[in-house]
HTML snippet that shows the backbone in 3Dmol.js (N, CA, C, O; Angstrom):
<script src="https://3Dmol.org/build/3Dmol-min.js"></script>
<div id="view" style="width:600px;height:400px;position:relative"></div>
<script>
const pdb = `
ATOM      1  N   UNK A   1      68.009  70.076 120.127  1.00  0.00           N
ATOM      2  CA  UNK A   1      69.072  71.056 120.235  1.00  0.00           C
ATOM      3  C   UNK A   1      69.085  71.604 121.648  1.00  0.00           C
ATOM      4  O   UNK A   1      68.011  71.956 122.137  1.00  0.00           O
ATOM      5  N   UNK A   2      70.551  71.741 122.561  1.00  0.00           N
ATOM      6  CA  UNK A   2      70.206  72.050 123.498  1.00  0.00           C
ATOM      7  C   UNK A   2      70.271  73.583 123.584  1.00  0.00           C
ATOM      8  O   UNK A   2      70.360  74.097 122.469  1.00  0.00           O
ATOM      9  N   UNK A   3      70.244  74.732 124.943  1.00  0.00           N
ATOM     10  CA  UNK A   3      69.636  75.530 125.222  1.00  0.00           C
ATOM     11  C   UNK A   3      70.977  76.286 124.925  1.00  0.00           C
ATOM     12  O   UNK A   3      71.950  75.541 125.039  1.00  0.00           O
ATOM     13  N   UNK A   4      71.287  77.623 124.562  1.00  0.00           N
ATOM     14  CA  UNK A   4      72.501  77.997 124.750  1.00  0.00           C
ATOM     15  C   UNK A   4      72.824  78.524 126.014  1.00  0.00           C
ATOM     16  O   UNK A   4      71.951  79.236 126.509  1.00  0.00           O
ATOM     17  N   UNK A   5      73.761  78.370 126.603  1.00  0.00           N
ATOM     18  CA  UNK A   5      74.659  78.501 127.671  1.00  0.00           C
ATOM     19  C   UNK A   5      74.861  80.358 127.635  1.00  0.00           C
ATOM     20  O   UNK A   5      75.728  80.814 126.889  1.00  0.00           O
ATOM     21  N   UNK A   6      74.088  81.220 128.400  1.00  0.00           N
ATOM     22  CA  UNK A   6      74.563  82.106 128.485  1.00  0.00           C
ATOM     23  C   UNK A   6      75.140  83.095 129.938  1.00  0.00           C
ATOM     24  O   UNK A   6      74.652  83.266 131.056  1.00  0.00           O
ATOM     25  N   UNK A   7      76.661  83.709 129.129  1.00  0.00           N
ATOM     26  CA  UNK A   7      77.001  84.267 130.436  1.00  0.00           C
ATOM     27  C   UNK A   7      77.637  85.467 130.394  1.00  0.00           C
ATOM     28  O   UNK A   7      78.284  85.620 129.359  1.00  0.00           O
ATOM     29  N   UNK A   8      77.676  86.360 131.156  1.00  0.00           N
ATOM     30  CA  UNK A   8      77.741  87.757 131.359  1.00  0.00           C
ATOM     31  C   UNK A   8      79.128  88.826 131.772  1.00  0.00           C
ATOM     32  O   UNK A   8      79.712  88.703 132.848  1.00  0.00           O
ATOM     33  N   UNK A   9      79.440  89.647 130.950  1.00  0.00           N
ATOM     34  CA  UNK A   9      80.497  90.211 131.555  1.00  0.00           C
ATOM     35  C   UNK A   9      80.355  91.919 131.663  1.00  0.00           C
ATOM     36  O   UNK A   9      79.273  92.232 131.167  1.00  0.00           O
ATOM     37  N   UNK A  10      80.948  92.871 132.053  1.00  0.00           N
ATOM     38  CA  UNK A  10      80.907  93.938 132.539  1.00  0.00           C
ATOM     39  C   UNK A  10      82.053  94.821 131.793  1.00  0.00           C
ATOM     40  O   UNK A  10      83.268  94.680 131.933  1.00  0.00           O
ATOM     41  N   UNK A  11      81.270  95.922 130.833  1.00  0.00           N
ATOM     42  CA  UNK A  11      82.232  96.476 130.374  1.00  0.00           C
ATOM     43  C   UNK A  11      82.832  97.625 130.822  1.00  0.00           C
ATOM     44  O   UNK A  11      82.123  98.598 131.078  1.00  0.00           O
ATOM     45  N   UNK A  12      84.545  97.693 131.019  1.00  0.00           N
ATOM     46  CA  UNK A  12      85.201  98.634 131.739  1.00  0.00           C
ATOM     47  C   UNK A  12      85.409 100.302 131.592  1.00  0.00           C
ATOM     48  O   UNK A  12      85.920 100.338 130.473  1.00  0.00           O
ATOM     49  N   UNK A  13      85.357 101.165 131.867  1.00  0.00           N
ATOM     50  CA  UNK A  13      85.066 102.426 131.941  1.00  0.00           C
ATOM     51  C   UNK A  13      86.046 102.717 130.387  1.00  0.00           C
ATOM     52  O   UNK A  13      85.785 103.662 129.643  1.00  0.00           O
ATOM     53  N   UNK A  14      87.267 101.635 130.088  1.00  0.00           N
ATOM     54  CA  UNK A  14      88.012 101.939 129.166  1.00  0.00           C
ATOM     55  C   UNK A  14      87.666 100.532 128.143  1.00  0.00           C
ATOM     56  O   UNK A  14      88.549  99.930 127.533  1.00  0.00           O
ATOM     57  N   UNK A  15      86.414 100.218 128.112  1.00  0.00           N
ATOM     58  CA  UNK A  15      86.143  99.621 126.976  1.00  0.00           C
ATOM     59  C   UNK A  15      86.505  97.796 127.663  1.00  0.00           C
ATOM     60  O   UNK A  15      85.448  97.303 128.058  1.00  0.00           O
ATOM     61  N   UNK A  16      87.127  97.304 127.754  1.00  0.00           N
ATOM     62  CA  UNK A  16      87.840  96.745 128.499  1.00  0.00           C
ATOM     63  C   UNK A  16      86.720  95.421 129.157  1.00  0.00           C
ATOM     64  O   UNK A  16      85.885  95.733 130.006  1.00  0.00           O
ATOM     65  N   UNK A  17      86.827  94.037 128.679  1.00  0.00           N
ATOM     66  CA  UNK A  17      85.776  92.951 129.065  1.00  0.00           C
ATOM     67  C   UNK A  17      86.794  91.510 129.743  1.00  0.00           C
ATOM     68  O   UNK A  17      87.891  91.129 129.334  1.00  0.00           O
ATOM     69  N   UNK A  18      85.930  90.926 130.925  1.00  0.00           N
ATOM     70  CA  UNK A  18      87.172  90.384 131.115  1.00  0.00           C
ATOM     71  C   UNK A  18      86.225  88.979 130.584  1.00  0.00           C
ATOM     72  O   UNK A  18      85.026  88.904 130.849  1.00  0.00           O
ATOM     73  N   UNK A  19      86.751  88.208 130.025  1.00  0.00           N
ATOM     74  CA  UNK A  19      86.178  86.873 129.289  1.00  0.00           C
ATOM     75  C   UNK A  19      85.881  85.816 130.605  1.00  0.00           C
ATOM     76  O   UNK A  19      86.722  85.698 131.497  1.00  0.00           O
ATOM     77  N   UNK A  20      85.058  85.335 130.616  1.00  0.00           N
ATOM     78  CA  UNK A  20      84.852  84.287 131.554  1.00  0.00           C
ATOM     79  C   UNK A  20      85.302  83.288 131.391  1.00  0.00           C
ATOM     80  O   UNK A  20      85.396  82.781 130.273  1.00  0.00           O
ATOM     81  N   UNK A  21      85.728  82.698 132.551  1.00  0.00           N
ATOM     82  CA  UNK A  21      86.904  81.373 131.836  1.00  0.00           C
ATOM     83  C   UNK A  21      86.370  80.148 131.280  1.00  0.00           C
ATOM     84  O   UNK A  21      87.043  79.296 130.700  1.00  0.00           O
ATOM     85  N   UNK A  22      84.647  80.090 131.567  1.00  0.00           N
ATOM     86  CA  UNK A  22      84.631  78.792 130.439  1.00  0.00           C
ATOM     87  C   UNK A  22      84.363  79.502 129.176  1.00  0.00           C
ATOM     88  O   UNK A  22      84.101  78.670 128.307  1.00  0.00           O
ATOM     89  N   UNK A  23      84.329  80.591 128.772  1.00  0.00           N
ATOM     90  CA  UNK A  23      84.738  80.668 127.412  1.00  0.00           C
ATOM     91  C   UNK A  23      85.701  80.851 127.032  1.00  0.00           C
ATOM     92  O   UNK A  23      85.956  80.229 126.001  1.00  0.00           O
ATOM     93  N   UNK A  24      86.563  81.571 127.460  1.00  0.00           N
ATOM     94  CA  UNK A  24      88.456  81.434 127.480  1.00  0.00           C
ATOM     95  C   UNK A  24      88.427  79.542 127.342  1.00  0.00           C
ATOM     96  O   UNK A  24      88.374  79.178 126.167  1.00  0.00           O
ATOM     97  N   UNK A  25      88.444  78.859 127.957  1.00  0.00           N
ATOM     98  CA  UNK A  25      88.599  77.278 128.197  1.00  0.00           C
ATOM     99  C   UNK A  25      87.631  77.427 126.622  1.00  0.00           C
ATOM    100  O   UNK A  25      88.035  78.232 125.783  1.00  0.00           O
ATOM    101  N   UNK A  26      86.810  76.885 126.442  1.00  0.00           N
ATOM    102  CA  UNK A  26      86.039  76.760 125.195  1.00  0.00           C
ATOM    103  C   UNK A  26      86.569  77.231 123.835  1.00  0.00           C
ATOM    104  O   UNK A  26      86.414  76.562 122.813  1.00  0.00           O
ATOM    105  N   UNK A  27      87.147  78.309 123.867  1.00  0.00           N
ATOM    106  CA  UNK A  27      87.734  79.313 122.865  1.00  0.00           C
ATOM    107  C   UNK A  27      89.577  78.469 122.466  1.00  0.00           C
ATOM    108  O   UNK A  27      90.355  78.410 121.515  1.00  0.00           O
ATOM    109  N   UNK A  28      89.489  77.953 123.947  1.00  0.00           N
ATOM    110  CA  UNK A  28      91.518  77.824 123.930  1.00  0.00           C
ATOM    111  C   UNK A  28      92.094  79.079 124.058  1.00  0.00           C
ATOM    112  O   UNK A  28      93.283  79.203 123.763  1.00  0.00           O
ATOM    113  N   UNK A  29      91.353  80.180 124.510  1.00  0.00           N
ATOM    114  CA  UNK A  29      92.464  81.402 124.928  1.00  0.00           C
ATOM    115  C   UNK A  29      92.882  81.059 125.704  1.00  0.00           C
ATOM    116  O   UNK A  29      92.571  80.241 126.569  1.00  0.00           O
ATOM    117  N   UNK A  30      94.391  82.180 125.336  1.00  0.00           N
ATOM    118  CA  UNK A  30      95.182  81.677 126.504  1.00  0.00           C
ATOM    119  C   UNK A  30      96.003  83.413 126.662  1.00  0.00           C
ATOM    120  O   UNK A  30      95.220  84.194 126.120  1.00  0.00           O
ATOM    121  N   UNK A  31      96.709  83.856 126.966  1.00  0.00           N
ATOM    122  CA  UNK A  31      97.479  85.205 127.781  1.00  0.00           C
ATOM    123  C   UNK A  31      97.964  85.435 126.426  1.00  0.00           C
ATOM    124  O   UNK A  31      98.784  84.592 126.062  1.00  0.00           O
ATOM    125  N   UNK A  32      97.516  86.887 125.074  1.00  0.00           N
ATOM    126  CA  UNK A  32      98.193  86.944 124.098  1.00  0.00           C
ATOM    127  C   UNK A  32      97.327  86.609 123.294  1.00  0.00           C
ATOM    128  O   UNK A  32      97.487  87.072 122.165  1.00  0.00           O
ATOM    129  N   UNK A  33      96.102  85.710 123.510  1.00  0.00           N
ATOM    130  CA  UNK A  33      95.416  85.175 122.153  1.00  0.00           C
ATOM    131  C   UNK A  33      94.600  86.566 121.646  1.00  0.00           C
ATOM    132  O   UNK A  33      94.060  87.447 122.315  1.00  0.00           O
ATOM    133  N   UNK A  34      94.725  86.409 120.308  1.00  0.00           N
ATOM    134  CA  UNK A  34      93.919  87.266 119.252  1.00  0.00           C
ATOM    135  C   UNK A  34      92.180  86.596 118.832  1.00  0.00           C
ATOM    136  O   UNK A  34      91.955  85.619 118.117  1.00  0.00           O
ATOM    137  N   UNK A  35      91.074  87.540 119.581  1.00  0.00           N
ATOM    138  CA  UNK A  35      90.232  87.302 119.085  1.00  0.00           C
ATOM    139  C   UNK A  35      89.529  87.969 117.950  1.00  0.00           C
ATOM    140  O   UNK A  35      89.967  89.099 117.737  1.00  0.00           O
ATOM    141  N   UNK A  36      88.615  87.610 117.205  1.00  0.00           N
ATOM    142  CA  UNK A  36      88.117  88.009 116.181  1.00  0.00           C
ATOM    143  C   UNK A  36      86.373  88.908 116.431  1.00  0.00           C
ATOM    144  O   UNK A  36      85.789  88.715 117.497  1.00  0.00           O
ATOM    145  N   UNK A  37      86.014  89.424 115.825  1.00  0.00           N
ATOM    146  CA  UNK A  37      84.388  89.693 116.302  1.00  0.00           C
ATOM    147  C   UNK A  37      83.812  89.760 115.020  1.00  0.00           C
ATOM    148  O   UNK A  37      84.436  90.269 114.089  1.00  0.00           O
ATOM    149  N   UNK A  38      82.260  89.122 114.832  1.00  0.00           N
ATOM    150  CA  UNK A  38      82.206  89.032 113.581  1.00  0.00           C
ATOM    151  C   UNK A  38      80.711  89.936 113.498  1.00  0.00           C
ATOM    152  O   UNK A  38      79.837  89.096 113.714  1.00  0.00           O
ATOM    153  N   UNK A  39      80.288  90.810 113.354  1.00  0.00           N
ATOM    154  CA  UNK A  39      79.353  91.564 113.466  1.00  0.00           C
ATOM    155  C   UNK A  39      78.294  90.743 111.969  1.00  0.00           C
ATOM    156  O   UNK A  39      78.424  90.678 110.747  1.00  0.00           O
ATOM    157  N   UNK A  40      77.168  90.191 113.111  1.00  0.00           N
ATOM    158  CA  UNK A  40      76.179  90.149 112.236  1.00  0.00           C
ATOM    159  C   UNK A  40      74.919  90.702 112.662  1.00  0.00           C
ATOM    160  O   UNK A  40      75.009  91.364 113.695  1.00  0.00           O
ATOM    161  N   UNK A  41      73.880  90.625 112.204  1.00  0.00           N
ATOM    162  CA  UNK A  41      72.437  91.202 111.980  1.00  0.00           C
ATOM    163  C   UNK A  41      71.387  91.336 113.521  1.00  0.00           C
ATOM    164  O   UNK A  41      70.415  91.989 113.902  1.00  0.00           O
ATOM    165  N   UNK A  42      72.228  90.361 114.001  1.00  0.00           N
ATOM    166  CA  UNK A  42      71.113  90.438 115.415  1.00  0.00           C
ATOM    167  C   UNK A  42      72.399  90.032 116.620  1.00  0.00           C
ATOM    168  O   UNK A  42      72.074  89.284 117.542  1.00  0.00           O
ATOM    169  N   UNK A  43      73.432  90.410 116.570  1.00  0.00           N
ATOM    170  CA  UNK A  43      74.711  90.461 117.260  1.00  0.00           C
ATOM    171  C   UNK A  43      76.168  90.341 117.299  1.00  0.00           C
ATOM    172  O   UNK A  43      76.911  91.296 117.071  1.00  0.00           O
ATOM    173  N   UNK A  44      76.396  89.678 117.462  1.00  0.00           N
ATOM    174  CA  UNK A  44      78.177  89.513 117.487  1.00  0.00           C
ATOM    175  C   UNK A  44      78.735  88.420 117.748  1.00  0.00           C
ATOM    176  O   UNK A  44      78.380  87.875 118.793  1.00  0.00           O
ATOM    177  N   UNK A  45      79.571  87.877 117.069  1.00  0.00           N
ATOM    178  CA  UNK A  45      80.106  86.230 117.557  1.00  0.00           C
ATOM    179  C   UNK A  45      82.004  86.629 117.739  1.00  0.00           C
ATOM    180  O   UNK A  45      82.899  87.221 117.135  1.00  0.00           O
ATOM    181  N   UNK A  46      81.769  85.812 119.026  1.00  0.00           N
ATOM    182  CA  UNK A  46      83.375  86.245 119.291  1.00  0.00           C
ATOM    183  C   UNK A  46      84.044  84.888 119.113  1.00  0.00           C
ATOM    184  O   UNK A  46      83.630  83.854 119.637  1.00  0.00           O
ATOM    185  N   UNK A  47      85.316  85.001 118.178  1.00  0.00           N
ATOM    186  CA  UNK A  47      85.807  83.869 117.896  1.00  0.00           C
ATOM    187  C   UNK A  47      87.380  83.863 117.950  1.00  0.00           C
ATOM    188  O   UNK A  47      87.930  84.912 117.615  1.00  0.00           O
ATOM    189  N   UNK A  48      88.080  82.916 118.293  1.00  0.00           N
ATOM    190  CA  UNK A  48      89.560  82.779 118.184  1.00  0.00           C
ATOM    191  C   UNK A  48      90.213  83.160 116.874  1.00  0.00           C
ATOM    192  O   UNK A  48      89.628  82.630 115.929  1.00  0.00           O
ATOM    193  N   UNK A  49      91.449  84.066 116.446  1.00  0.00           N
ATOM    194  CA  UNK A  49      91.831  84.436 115.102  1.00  0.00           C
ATOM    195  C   UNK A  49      92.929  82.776 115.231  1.00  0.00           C
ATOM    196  O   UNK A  49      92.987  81.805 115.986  1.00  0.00           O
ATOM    197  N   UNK A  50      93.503  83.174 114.225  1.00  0.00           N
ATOM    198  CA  UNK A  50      94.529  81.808 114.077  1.00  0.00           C
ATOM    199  C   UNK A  50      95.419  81.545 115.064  1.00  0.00           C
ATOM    200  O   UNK A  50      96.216  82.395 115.462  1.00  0.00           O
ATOM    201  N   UNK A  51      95.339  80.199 115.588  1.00  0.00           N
ATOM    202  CA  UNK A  51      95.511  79.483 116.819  1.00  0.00           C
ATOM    203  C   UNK A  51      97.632  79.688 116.685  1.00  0.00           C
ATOM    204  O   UNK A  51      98.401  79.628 115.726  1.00  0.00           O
ATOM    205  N   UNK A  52      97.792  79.875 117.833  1.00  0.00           N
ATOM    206  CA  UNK A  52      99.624  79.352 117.601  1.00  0.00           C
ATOM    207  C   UNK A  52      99.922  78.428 117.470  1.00  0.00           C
ATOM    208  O   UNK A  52      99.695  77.365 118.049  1.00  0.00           O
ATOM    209  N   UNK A  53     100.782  78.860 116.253  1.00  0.00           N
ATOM    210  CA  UNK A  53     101.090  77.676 115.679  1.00  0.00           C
ATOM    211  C   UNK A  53     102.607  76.696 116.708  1.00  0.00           C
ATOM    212  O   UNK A  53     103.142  75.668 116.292  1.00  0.00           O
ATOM    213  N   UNK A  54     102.899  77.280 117.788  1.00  0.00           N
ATOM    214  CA  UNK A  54     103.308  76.149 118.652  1.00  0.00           C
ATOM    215  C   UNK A  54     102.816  74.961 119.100  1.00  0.00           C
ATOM    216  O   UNK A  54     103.382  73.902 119.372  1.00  0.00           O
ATOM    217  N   UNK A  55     101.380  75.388 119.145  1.00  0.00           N
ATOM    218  CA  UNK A  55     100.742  74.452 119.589  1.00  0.00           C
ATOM    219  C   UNK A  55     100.507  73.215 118.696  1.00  0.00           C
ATOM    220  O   UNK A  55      99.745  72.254 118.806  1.00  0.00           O
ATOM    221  N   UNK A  56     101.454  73.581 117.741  1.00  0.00           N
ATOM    222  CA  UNK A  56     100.864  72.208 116.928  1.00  0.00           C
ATOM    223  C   UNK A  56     102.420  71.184 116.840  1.00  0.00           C
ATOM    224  O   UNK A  56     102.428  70.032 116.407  1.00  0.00           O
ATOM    225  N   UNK A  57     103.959  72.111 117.486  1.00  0.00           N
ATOM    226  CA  UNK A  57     104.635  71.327 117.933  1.00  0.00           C
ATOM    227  C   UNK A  57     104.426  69.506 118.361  1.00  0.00           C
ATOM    228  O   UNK A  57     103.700  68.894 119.145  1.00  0.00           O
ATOM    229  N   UNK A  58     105.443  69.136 117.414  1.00  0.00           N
ATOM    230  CA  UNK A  58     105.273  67.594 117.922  1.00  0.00           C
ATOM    231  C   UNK A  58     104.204  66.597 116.961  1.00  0.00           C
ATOM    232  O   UNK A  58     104.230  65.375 116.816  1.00  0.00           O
ATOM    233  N   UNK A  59     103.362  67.514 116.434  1.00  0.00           N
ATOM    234  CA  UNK A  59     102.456  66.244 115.593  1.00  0.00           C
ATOM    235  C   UNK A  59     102.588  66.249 114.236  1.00  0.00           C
ATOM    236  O   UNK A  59     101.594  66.072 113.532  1.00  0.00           O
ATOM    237  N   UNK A  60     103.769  66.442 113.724  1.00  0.00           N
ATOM    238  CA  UNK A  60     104.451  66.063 112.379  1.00  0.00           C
ATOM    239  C   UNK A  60     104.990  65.425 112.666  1.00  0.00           C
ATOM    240  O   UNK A  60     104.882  65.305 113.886  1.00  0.00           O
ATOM    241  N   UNK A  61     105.901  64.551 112.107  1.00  0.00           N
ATOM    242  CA  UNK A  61     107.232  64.289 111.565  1.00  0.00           C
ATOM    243  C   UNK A  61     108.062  65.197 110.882  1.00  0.00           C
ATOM    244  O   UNK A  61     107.756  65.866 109.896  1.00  0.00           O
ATOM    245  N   UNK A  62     109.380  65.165 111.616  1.00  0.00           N
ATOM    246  CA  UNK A  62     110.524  66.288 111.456  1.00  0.00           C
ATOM    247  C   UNK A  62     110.602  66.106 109.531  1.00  0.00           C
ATOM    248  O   UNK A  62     110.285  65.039 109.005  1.00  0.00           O
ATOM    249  N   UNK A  63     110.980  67.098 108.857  1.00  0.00           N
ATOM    250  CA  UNK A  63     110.658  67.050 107.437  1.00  0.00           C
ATOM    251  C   UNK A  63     112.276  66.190 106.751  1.00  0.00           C
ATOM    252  O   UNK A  63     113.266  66.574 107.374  1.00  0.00           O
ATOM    253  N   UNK A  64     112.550  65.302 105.785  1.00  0.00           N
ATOM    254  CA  UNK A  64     113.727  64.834 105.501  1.00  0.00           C
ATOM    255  C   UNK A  64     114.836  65.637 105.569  1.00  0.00           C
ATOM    256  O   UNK A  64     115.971  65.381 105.972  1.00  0.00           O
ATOM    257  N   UNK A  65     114.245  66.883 105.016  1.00  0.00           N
ATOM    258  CA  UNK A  65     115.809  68.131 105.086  1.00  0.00           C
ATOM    259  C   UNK A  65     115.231  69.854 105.930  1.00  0.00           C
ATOM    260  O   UNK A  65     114.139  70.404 106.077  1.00  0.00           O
ATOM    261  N   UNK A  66     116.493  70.150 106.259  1.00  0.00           N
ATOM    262  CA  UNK A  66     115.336  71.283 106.724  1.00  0.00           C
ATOM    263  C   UNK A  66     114.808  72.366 105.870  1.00  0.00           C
ATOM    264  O   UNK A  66     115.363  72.709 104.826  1.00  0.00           O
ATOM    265  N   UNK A  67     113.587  72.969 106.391  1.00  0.00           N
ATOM    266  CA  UNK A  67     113.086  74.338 105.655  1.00  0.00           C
ATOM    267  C   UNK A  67     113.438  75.180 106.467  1.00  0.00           C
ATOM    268  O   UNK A  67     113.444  75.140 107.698  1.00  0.00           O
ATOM    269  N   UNK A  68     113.836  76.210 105.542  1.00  0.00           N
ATOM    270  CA  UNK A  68     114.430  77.222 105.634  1.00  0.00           C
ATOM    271  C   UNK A  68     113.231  78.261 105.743  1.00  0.00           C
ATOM    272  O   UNK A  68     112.159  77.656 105.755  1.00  0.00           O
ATOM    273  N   UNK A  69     113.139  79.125 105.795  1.00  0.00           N
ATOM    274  CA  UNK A  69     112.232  80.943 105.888  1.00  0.00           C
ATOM    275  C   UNK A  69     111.433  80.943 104.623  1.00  0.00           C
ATOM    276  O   UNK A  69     110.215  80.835 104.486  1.00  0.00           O
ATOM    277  N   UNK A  70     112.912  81.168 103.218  1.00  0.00           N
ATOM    278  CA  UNK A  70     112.782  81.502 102.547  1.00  0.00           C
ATOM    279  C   UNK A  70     111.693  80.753 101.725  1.00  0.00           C
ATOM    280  O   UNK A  70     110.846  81.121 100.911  1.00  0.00           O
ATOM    281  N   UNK A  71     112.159  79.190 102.423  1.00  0.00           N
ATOM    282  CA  UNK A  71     111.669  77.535 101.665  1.00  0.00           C
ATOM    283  C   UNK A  71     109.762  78.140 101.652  1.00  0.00           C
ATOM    284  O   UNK A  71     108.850  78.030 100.833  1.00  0.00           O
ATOM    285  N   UNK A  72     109.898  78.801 103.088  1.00  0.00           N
ATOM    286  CA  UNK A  72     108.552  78.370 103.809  1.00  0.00           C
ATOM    287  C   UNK A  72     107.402  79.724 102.732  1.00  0.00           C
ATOM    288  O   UNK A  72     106.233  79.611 102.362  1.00  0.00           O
ATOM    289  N   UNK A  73     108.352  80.823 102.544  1.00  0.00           N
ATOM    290  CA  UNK A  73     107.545  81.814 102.116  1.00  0.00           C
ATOM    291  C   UNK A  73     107.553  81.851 100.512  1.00  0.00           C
ATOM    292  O   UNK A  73     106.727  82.610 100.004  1.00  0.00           O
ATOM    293  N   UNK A  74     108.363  81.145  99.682  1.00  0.00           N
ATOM    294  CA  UNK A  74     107.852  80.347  98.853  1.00  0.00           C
ATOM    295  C   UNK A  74     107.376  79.589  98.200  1.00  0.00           C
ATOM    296  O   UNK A  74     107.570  79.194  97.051  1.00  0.00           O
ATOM    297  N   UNK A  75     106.700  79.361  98.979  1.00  0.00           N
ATOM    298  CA  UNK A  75     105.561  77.653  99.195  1.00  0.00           C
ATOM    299  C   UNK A  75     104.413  78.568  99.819  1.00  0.00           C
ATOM    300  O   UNK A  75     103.310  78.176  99.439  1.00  0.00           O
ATOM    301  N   UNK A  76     104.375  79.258 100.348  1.00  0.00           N
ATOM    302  CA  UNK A  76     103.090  80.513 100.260  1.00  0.00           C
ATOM    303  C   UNK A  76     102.782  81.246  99.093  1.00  0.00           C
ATOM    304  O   UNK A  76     101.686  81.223  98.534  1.00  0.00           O
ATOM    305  N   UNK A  77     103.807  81.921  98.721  1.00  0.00           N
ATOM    306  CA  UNK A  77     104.048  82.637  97.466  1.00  0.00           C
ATOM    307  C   UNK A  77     102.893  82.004  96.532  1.00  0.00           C
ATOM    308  O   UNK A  77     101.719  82.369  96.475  1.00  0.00           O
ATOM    309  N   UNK A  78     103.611  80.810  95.708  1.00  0.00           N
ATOM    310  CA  UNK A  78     103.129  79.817  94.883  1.00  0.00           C
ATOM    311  C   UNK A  78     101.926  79.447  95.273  1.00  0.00           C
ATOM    312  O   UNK A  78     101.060  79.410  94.399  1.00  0.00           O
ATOM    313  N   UNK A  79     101.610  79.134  96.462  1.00  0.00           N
ATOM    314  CA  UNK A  79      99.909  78.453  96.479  1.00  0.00           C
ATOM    315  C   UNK A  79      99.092  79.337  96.440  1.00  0.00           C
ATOM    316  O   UNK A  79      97.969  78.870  96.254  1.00  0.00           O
ATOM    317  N   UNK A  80      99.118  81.140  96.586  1.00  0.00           N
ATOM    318  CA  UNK A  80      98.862  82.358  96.832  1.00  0.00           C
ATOM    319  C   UNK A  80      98.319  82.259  95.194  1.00  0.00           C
ATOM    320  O   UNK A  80      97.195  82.100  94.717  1.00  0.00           O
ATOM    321  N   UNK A  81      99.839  82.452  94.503  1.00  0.00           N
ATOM    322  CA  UNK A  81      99.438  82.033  93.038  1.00  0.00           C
ATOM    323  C   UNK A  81      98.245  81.281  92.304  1.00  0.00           C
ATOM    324  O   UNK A  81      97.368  81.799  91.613  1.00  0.00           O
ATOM    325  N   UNK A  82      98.399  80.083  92.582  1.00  0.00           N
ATOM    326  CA  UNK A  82      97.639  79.076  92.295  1.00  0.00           C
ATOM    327  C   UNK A  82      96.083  79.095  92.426  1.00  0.00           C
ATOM    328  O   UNK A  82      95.184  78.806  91.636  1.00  0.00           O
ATOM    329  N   UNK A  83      96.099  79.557  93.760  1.00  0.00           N
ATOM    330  CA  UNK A  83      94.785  79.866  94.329  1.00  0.00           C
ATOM    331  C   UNK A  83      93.919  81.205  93.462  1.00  0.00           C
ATOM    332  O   UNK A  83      92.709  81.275  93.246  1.00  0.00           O
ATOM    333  N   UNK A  84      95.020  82.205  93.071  1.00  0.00           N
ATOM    334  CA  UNK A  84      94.497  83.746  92.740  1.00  0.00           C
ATOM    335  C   UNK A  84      94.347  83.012  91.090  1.00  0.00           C
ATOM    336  O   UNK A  84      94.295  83.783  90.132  1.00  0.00           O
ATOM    337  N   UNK A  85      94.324  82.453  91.005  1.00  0.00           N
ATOM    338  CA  UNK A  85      94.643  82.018  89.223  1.00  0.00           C
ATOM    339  C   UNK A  85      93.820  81.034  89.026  1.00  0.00           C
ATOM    340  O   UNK A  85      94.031  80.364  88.015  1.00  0.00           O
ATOM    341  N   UNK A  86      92.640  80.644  89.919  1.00  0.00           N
ATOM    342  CA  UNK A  86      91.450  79.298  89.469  1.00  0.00           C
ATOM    343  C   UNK A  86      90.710  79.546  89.239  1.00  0.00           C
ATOM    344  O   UNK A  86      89.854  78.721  88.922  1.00  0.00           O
TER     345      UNK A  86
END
`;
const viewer = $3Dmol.createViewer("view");
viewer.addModel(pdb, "pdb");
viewer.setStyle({}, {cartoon: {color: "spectrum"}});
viewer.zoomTo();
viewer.render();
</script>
């Protein structure tokens, strides 16, 4: 196992950390990204919340007909269901 990579930042009089860019690069932040902090027992793990979903532009196939809003938040709805009901 190799060694972990550690590196250092400086916190601002208003709380305020600026991320170092190979963990920004590592993470995929980018200007806007939402991180997460997960408080455990002997520190803190900082992690990306859910990635934009632009970024996933292009690696489907366009769907036979289109979805609509409504299409999309009833097909949440239902699996919401499904899921709360196993």
């Amino acid at each position: 196992m190799s060694k972990p990579t550690e590196l250092a930042a400086t916190v601002s009089s208003k709380g305020q950390v600026v991320i170092p860019g190979d963990v920004r690069k590592r993470l995929g932040l980018t200007q806007g990204s939402v991180l997460r902090f997960v408080l455990e027992a002997d520190g803190v793990r900082l992690l990306p919340a859910a990635g934009d979903i632009r970024r996933l532009k292009g690696r489907l196939a366009n769907p036979k007909r289109p979805v609509t809003v409504d299409d999309m938040n009833r097909a949440i709805a239902q699996r919401r269901a499904k899921v709360a009901g196993a």
